[in-house]
N, C-alpha and C positions, 0 to 999 in steps of 0.2 A: 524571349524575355518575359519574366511572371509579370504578373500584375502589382507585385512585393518591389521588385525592383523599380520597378517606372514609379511607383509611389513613392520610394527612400530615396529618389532622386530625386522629387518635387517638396521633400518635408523642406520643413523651414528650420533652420539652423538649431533656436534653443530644443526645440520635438528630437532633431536626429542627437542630439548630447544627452536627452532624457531617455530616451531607447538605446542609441549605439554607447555611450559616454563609459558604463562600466559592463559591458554586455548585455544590462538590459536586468541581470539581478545582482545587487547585492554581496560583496565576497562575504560579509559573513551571515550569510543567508539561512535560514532553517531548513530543514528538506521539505518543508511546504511545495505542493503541486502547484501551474497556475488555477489547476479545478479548485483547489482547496481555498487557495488564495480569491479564487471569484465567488465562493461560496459565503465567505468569511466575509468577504466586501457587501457583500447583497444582504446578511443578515444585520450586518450592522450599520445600513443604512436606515435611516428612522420613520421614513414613509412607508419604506415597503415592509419593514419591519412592525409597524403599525396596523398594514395589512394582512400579513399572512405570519405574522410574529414566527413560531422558526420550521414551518409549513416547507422545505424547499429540498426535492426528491430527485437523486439521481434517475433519470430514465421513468419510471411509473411511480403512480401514487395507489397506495391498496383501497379499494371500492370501500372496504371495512372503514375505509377514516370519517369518522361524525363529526369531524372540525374542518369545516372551511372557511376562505377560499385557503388556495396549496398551489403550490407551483412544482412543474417536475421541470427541467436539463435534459438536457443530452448532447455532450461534446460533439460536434460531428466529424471536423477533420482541424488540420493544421498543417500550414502548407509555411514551411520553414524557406527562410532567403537563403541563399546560397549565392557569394558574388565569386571573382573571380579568383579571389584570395581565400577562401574557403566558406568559412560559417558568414553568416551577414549579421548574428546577434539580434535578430528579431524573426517574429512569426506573427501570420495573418490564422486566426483559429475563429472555425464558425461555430456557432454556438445555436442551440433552437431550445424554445421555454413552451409550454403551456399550462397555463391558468386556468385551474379547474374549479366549478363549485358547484353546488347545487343550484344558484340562485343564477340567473344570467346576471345581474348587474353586479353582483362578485365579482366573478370571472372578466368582468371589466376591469372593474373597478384595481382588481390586480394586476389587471397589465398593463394599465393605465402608472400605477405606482413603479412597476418594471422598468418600463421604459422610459420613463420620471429618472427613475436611477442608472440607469445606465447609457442611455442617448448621448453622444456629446462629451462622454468622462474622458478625461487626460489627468494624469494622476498618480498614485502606485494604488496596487492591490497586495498588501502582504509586500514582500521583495521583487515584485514585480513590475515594470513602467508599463505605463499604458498610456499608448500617444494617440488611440484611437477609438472608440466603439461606435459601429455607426448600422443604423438597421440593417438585414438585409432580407426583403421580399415583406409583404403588408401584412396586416395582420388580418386572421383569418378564424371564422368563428365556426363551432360543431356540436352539436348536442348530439349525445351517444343515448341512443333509449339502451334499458338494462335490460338483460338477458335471464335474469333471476325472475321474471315477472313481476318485480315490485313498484314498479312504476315511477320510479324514483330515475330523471333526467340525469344527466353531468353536462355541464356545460364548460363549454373550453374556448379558450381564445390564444391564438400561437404565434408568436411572436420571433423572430429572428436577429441574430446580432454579428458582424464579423468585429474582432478585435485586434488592432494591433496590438501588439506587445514584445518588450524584451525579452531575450531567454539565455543563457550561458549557451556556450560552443560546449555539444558534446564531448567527453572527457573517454580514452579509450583505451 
C-alpha cells in the first residue's frame, strides 16, 4: 500500500471532496500543466513576489544573471494513486527549490518567503486542488566559489516540498 493511499484514507471528508469531488481539475480547465500552474501560484504570491519579483528558473539559473535573489525548480517525481477501481484522482509530486544570490541573507531571505508561500497551502493552483504542501527534508545551505576566477560567491539555500494535489484520470 503507497503512502498516497494510507493518506486519502486518513483526509478529512471536506480535503478528499476538494481533491477527489471533480477529479481533482476542473472540466473546463485550460491545458495549463500542474508545473505551470505552481509557477503561476508562486509569482503571484506578494511576498515572494516582492522578493524575487519574476526571478523563478526551471532547473538552473545562468551565472550571467546581475539580478538577485532567483529561485530555480526542479519537478522531481509524481507518484500517482491508483486504487482498486482504477485512477485515485490525485498525486503526491515532490518538488526541490534553491535560492540563489550573491548576498547570503538573500538567499535567505528568499527561502524564507518560499516557504512563507507555500507551507501549509490548501487551495487551488490554476485548475488545480491542492489539499496539501508540506516540507520535505530541511533546509540546507551552499556557497559554490566560481570557477571563472572572479571571486564572486553564490550562495544557495534548498528547500523541499511534497504536494498533494488533484489531477484528471488519464484519457487514452
Amino acid at each position: 500500500m503507497s503512502c498516497c493511499t494510507t493518506y486519502a484514507g486518513t483526509l478529512p471528508q471536506p480535503l478528499r471532496m476538494i481533491l477527489l469531488g471533480s477529479g481533482g481539475v476542473s472540466p473546463a480547465c485550460s491545458p495549463d500543466t500542474f508545473e505551470e500552474a505552481m509557477v503561476a501560484y508562486l509569482l503571484g504570491n506578494p511576498g515572494l513576489a516582492c522578493t524575487i519579483d519574476d526571478r523563478l528558473y526551471p532547473h538552473q539559473v545562468s551565472r550571467a544573471n546581475k539580478t538577485w535573489p532567483a529561485i530555480t525548480y526542479y519537478v522531481e517525481d509524481a507518484e500517482h494513486e491508483i486504487d482498486l477501481q482504477g485512477h485515485g484522482g490525485f498525486a503526491w509530486t515532490t518538488i526541490s527549490f534553491d535560492c540563489w544570490s550573491s548576498k547570503y541573507l538573500e538567499a535567505v531571505r528568499a527561502a524564507k518567503a518560499l516557504r512563507q508561500a507555500l507551507q501549509g497551502f490548501i487551495g487551488q493552483w490554476g485548475n488545480f486542488a491542492i489539499g496539501a504542501v508540506i516540507p520535505d527534508g530541511g533546509d540546507e545551505d551552499d556557497v559554490q566559489e566560481p570557477a571563472d576566477g572572479s571571486g564572486v560567491c553564490w550562495y544557495s539555500r534548498s528547500l523541499g516540498f511534497r504536494v498533494l494535489h488533484g489531477e484528471s484520470a488519464p484519457q487514452f
